[in-house]
VEXDREN-2710 file (C-alpha; in Angstrom, 1 decimal):
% VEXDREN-2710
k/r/px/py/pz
1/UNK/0.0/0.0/0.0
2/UNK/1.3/3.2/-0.5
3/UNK/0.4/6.7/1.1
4/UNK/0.9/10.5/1.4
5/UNK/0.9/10.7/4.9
6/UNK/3.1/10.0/7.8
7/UNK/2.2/9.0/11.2
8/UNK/4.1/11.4/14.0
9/UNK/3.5/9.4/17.8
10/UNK/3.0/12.0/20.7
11/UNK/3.6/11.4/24.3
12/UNK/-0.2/10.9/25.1
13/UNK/-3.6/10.9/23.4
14/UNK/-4.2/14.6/25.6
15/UNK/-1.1/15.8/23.4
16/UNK/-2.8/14.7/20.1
17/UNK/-5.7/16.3/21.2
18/UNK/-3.7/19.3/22.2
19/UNK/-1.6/19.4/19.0
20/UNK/-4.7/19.1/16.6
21/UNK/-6.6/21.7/18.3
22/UNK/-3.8/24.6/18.2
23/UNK/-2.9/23.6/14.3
24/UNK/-7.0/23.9/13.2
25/UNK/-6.6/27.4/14.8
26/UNK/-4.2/28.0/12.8
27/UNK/-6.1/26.5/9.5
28/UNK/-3.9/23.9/9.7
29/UNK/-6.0/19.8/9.6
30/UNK/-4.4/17.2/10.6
31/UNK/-6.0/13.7/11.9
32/UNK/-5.8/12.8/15.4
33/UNK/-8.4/10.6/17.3
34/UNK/-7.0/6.9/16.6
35/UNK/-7.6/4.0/18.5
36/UNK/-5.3/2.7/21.0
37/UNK/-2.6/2.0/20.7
38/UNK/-1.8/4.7/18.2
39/UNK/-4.1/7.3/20.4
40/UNK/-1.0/9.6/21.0
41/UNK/-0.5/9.5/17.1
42/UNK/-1.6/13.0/14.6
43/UNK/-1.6/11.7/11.0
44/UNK/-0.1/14.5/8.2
45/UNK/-0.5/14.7/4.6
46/UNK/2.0/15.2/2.7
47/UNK/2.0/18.6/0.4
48/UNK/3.7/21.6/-1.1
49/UNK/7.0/22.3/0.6
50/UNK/5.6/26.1/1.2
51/UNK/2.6/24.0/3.5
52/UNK/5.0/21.7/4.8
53/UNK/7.9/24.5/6.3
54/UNK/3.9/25.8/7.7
55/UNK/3.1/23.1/9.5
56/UNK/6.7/21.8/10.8
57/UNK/6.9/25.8/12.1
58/UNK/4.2/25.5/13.9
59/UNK/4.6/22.1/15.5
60/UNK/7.8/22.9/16.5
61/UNK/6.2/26.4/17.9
62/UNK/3.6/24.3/19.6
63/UNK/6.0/22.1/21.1
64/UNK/7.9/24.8/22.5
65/UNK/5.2/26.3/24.4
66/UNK/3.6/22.4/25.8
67/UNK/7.5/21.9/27.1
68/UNK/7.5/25.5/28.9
69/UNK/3.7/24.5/30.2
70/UNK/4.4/21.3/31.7
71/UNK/8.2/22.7/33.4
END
């Protein structure tokens, strides 16, 4: 099978609810909501490299800020 997505695993299914919430804010979808055990997974499409640097900004923003929330 083949695919133009990638699975990225979380520490916990609250971070892949946390994680899809702040990117849809930001018009970003992704796909969260799996079944254990991949509940901590988000699920990305793959696109334009203008969308991807978008989205891999803002993870990485998002990211940032859970780390200094949970310190």
């Amino acid at each position: 099978n083949c695919t133009n997505g990638i699975l990225i695993f979380l520490s916990s299914k609250t971070d892949s609810d946390e994680v899809v919430t702040y990117l849809k804010e930001k018009n970003i979808y992704i796909r969260g909501s799996f079944e254990p055990p991949f509940d901590g997974a988000i699920r990305v499409s793959i696109g334009p490299k203008s969308l991807m640097e978008l989205f891999v900004n803002e993870l990485k923003h998002w990211l940032n800020c859970s780390q200094t929330d949970k310190l």
